[in-house]
TORKOL-4160 file (C-alpha; in steps of 0.2 Angstrom, whole numbers, padded with zeros to 4 digits, m for minus):
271
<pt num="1" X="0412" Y="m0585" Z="m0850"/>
<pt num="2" X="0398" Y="m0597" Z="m0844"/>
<pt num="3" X="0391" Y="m0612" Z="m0852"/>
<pt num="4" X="0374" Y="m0612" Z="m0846"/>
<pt num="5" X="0359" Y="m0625" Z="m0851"/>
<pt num="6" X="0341" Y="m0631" Z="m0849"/>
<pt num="7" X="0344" Y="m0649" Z="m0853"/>
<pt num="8" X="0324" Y="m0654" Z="m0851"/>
<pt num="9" X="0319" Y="m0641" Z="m0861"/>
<pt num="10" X="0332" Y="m0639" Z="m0874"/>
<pt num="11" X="0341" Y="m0624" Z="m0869"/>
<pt num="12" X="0357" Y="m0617" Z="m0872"/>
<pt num="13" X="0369" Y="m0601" Z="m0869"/>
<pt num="14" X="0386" Y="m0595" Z="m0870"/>
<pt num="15" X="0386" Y="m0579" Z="m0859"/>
<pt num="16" X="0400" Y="m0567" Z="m0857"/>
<pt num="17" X="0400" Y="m0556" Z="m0842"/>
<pt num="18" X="0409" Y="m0543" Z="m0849"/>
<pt num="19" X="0397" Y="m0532" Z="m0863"/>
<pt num="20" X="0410" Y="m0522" Z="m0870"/>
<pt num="21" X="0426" Y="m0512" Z="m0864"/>
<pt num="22" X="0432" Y="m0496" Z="m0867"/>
<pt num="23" X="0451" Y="m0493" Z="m0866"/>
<pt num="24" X="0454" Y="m0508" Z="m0855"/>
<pt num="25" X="0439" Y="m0503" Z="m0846"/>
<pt num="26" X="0427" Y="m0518" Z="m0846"/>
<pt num="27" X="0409" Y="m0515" Z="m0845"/>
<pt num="28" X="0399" Y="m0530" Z="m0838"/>
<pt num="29" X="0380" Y="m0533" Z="m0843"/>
<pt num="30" X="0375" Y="m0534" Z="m0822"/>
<pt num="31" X="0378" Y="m0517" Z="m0821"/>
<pt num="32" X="0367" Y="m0513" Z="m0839"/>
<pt num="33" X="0354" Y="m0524" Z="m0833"/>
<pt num="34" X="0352" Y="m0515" Z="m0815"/>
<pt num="35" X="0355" Y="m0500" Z="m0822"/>
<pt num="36" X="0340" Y="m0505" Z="m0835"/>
<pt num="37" X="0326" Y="m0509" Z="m0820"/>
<pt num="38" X="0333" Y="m0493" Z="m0812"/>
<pt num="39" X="0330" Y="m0483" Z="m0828"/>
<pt num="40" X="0311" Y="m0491" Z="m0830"/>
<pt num="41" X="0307" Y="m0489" Z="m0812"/>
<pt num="42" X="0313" Y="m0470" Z="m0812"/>
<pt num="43" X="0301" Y="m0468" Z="m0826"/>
<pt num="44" X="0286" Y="m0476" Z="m0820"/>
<pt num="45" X="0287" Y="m0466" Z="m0805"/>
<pt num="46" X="0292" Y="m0450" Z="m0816"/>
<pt num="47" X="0274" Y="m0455" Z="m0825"/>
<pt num="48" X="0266" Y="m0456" Z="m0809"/>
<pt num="49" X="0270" Y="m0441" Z="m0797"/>
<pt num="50" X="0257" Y="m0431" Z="m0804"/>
<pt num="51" X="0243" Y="m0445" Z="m0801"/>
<pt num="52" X="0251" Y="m0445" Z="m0783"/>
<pt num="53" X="0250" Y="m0425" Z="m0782"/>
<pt num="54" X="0269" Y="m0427" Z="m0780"/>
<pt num="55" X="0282" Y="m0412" Z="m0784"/>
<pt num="56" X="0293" Y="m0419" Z="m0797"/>
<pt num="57" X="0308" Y="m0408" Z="m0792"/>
<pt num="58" X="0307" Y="m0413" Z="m0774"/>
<pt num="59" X="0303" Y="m0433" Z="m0779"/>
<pt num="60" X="0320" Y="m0432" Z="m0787"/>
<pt num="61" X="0330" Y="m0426" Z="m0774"/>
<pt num="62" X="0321" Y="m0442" Z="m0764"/>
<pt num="63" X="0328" Y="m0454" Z="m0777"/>
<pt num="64" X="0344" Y="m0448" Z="m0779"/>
<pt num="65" X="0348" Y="m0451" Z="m0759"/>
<pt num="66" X="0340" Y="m0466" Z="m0760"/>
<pt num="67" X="0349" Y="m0472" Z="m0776"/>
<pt num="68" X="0365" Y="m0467" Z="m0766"/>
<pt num="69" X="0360" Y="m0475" Z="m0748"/>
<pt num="70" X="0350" Y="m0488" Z="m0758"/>
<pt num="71" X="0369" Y="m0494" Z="m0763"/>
<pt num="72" X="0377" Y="m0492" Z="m0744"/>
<pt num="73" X="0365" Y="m0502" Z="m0736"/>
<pt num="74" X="0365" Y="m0514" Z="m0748"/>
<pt num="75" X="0387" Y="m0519" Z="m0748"/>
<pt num="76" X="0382" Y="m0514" Z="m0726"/>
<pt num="77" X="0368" Y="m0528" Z="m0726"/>
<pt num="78" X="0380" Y="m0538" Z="m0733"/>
<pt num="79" X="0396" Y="m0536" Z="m0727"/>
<pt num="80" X="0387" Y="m0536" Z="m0708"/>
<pt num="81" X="0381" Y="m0555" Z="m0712"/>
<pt num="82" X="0396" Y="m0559" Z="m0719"/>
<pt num="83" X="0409" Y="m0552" Z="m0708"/>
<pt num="84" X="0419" Y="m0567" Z="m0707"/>
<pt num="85" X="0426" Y="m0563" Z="m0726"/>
<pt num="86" X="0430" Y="m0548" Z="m0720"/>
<pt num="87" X="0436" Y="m0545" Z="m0703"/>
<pt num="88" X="0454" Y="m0551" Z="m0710"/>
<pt num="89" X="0455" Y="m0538" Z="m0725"/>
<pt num="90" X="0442" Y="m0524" Z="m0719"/>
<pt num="91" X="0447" Y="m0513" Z="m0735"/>
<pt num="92" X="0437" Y="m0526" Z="m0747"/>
<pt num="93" X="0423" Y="m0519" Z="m0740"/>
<pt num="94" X="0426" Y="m0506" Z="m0753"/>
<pt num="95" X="0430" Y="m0519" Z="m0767"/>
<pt num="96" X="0411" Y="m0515" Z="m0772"/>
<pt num="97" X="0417" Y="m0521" Z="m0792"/>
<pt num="98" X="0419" Y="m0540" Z="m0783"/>
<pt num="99" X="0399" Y="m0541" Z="m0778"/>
<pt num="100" X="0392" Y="m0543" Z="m0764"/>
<pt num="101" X="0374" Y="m0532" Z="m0762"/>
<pt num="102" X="0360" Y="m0537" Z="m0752"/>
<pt num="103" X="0343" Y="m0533" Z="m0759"/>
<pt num="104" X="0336" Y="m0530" Z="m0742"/>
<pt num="105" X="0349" Y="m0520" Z="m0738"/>
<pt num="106" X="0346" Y="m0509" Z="m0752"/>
<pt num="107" X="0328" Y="m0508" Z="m0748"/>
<pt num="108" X="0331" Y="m0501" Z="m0732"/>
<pt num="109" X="0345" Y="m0490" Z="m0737"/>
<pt num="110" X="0337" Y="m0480" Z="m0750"/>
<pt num="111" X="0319" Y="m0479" Z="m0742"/>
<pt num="112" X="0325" Y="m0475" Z="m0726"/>
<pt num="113" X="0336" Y="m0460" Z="m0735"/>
<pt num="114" X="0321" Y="m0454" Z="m0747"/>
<pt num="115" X="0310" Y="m0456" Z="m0731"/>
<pt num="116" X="0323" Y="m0443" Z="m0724"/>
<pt num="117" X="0324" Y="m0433" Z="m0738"/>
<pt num="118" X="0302" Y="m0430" Z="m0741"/>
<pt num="119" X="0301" Y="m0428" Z="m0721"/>
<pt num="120" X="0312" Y="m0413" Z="m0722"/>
<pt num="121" X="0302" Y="m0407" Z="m0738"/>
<pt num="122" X="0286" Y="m0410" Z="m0731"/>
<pt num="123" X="0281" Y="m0421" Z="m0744"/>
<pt num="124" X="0269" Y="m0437" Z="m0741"/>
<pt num="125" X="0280" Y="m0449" Z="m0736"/>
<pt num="126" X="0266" Y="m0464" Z="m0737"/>
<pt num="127" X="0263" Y="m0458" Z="m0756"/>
<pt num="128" X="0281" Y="m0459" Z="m0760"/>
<pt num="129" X="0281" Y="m0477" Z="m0752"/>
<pt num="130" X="0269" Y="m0484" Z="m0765"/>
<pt num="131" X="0276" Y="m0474" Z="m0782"/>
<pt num="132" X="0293" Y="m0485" Z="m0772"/>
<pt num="133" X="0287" Y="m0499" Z="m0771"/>
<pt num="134" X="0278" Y="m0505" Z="m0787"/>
<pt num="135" X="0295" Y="m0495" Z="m0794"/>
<pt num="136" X="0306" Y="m0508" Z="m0785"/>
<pt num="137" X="0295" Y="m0522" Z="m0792"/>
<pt num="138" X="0299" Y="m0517" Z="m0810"/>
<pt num="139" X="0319" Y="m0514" Z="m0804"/>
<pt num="140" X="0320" Y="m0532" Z="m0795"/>
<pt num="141" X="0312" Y="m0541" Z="m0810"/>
<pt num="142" X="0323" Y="m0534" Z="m0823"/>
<pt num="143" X="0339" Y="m0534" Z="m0811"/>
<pt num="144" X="0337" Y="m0552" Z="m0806"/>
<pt num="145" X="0343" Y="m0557" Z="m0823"/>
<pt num="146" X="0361" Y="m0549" Z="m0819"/>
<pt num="147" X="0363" Y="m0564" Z="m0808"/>
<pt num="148" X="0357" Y="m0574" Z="m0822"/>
<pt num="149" X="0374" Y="m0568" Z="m0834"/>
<pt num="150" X="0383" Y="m0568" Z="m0818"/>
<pt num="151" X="0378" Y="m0589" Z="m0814"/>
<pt num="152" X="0372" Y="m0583" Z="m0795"/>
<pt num="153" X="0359" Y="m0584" Z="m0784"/>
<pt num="154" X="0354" Y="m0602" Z="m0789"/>
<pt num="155" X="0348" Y="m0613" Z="m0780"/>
<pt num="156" X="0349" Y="m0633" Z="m0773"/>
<pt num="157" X="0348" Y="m0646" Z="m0783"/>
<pt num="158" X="0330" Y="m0651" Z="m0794"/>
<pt num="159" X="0324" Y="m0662" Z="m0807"/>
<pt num="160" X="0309" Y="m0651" Z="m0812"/>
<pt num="161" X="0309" Y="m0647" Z="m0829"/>
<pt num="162" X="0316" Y="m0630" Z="m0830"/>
<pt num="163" X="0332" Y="m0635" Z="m0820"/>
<pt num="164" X="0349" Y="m0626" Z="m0825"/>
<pt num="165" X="0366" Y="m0631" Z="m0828"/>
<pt num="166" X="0382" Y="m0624" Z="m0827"/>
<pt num="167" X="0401" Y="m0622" Z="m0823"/>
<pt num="168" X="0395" Y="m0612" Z="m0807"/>
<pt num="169" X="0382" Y="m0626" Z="m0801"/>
<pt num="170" X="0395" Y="m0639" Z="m0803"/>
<pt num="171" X="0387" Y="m0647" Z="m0820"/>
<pt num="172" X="0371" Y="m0652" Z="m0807"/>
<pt num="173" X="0354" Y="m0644" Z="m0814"/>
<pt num="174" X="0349" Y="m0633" Z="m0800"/>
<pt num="175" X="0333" Y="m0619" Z="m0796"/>
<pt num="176" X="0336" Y="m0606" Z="m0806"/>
<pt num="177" X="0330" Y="m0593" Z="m0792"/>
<pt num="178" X="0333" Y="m0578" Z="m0799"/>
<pt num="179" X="0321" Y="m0582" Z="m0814"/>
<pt num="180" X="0307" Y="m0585" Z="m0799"/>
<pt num="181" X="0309" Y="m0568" Z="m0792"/>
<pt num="182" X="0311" Y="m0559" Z="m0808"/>
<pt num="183" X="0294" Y="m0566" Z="m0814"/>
<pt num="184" X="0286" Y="m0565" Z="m0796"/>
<pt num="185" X="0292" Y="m0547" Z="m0795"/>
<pt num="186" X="0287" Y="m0542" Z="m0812"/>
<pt num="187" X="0267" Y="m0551" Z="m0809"/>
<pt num="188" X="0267" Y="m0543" Z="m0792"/>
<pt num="189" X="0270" Y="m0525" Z="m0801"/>
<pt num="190" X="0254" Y="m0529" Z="m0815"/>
<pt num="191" X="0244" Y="m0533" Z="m0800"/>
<pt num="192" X="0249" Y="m0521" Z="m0787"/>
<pt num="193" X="0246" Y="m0505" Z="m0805"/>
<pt num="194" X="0231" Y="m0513" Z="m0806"/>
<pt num="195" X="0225" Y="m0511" Z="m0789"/>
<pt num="196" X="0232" Y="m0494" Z="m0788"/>
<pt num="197" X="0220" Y="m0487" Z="m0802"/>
<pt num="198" X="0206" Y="m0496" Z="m0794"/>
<pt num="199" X="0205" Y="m0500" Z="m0776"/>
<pt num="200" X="0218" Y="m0489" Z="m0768"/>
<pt num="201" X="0210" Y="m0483" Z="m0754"/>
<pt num="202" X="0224" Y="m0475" Z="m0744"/>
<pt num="203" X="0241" Y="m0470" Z="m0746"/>
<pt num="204" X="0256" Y="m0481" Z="m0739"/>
<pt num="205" X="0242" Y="m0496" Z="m0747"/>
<pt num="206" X="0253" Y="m0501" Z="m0761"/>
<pt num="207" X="0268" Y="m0502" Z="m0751"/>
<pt num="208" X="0260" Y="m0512" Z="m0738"/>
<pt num="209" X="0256" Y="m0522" Z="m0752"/>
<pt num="210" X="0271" Y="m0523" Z="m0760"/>
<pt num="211" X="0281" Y="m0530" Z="m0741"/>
<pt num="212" X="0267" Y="m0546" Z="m0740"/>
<pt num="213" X="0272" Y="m0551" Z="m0760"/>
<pt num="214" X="0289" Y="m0548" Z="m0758"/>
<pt num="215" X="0292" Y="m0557" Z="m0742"/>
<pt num="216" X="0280" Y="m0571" Z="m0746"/>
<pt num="217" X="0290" Y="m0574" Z="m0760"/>
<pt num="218" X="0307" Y="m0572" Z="m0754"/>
<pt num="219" X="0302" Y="m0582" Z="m0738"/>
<pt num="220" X="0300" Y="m0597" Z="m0749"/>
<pt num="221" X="0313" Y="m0596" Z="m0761"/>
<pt num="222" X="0327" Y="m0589" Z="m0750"/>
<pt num="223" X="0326" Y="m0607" Z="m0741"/>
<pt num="224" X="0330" Y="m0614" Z="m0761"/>
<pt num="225" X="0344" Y="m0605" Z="m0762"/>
<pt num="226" X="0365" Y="m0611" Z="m0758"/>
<pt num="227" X="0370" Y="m0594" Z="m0753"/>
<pt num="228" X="0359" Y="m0585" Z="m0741"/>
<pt num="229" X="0367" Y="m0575" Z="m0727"/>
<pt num="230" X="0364" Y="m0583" Z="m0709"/>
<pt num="231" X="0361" Y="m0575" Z="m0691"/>
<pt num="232" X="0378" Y="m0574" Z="m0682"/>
<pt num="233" X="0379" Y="m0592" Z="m0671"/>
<pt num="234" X="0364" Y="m0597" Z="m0679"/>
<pt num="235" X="0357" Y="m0607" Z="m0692"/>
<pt num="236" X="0343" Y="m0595" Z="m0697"/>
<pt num="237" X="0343" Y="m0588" Z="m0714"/>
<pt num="238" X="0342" Y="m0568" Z="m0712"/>
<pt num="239" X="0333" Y="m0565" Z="m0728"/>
<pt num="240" X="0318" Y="m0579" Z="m0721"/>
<pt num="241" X="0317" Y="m0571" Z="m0704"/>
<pt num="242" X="0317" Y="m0553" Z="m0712"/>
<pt num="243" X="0303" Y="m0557" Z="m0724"/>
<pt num="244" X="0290" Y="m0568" Z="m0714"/>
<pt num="245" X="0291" Y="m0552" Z="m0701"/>
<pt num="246" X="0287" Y="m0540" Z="m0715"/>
<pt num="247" X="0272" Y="m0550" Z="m0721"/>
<pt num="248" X="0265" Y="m0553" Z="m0704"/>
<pt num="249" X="0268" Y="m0533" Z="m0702"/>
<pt num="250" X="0262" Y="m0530" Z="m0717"/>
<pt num="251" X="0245" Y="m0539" Z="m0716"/>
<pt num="252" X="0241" Y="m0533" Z="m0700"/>
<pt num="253" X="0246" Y="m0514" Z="m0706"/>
<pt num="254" X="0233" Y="m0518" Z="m0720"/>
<pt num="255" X="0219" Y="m0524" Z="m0712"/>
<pt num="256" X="0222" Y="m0510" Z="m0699"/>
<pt num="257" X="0223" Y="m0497" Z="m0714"/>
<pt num="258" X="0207" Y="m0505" Z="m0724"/>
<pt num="259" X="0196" Y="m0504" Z="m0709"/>
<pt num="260" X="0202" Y="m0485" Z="m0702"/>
<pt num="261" X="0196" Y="m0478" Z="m0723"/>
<pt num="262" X="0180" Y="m0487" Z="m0724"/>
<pt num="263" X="0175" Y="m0479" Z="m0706"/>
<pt num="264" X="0182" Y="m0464" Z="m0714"/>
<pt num="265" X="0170" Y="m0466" Z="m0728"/>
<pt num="266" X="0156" Y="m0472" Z="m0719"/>
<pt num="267" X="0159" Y="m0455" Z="m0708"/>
<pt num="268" X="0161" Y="m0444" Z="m0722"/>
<pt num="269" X="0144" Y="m0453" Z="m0732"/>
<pt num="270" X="0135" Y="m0447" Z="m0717"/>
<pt num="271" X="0137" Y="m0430" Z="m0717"/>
């Protein structure tokens, strides 16, 4: 149970981890509220194969090997940058239940698996990329708020307005920064649906999209937070490094992209 406040705007909330158990078996609101984005994201994409001339069979198999690799990578990420809680005690590395998931991780992890998967079906791997991306948008805004019940991903201490307090932050109002991604994630997936309907004009566009938001984003606030994972012997956050690479990649893979359809249109207004 948590004891959690907005003092300057006059805020209050007893949370409780645990939603209901059955049996002894307790059932905690993080896992309903990821398993909630994960639901939502599943169907926006199930309502937009069809617009993206994807089969709906052979999508699936793509989201189910990445749900499964998208968990992996995730506890690897993790574990890998934070080896030193491990190296002792290797077998927590299965202790999943205890936390300890990297959103990059998962990223990679299930793209790369449903990458793997629509390669061997001959799919359009750049079309899956964007029904993915704007899919992990509406996943990462709703799941952020599982940090919330939990009291994690916070950040240092602030005087702004909208600061939080609570056993976890040592009674000091801190950045709630789990409440800045879920409302940049969710923004980002209006903007980026909006786009899709109106100026796509290439596929793999919406992912490339989705890697400057994101990172931009992250690159910011992941120097706000107290528990970011570092580069081995260095004091570099590898959530920072990871995200200002992806939206120089992602910027210059756009502008690359942009210019190769409009010669391609010119090209085809010609004939």
């Amino acid at each position: 149970m948590f004891n959690v406040s907005f003092p300057k705007l006059g805020l209050s909330f007893n949370i409780n981890r645990v939603a209901f158990s059955i049996n002894g078996f307790e059932v905690y609101w993080y896992g309903i509220i990821i398993g909630a984005g994960f639901l939502l994201a599943l169907l926006f994409a199930m309502l937009s194969i069809k617009r993206y001339k994807i089969n709906g069979d052979s999508f699936f198999d793509c989201v189910l090997a990445g749900l499964i690799f998208g968990i992996i990578g995730a506890r690897l990420y993790y574990v890998i940058f934070s080896w030193s809680d491990y190296a002792s005690n290797p077998m927590e590395i299965f202790a999943i239940h205890k936390g300890g998931l990297a959103i990059y991780g998962g990223i990679i992890g299930g793209l790369g698996a449903a990458c793997i998967v629509a390669k061997i079906k001959k799919m359009n791997i750049p079309a899956i990329l964007d029904i993915g991306a704007m899919g992990f948008l509406i996943g990462q805004g709703i799941g952020r708020w599982g940090n919330f019940i939990n009291q994690e991903a916070f950040g240092t201490p602030t005087d702004l307005p909208w600061g939080m307090v609570s056993e976890n932050t040592g009674g000091v109002a801190v950045h709630p920064c789990f409440l800045y991604e879920s409302l940049w994630c969710l923004l980002g997936f209006g903007i980026l649906f909006f786009i899709s309907l109106k100026w796509r004009k290439f596929d793999g566009q919406m992912f490339l999209l989705y890697l400057i938001w994101y990172g931009f984003e992250r690159m910011i606030v992941e120097g706000l937070r107290t528990d970011s994972l570092y580069v081995p012997f260095l004091n570099l956050r590898v959530s920072q490094i990871l995200s200002a690479v992806l939206v120089i990649v992602g910027i210059a893979l756009l502008i690359i992209n942009l210019k190769k359809a409009k010669e391609e249109s010119v090209t085809h207004s010609e004939y």
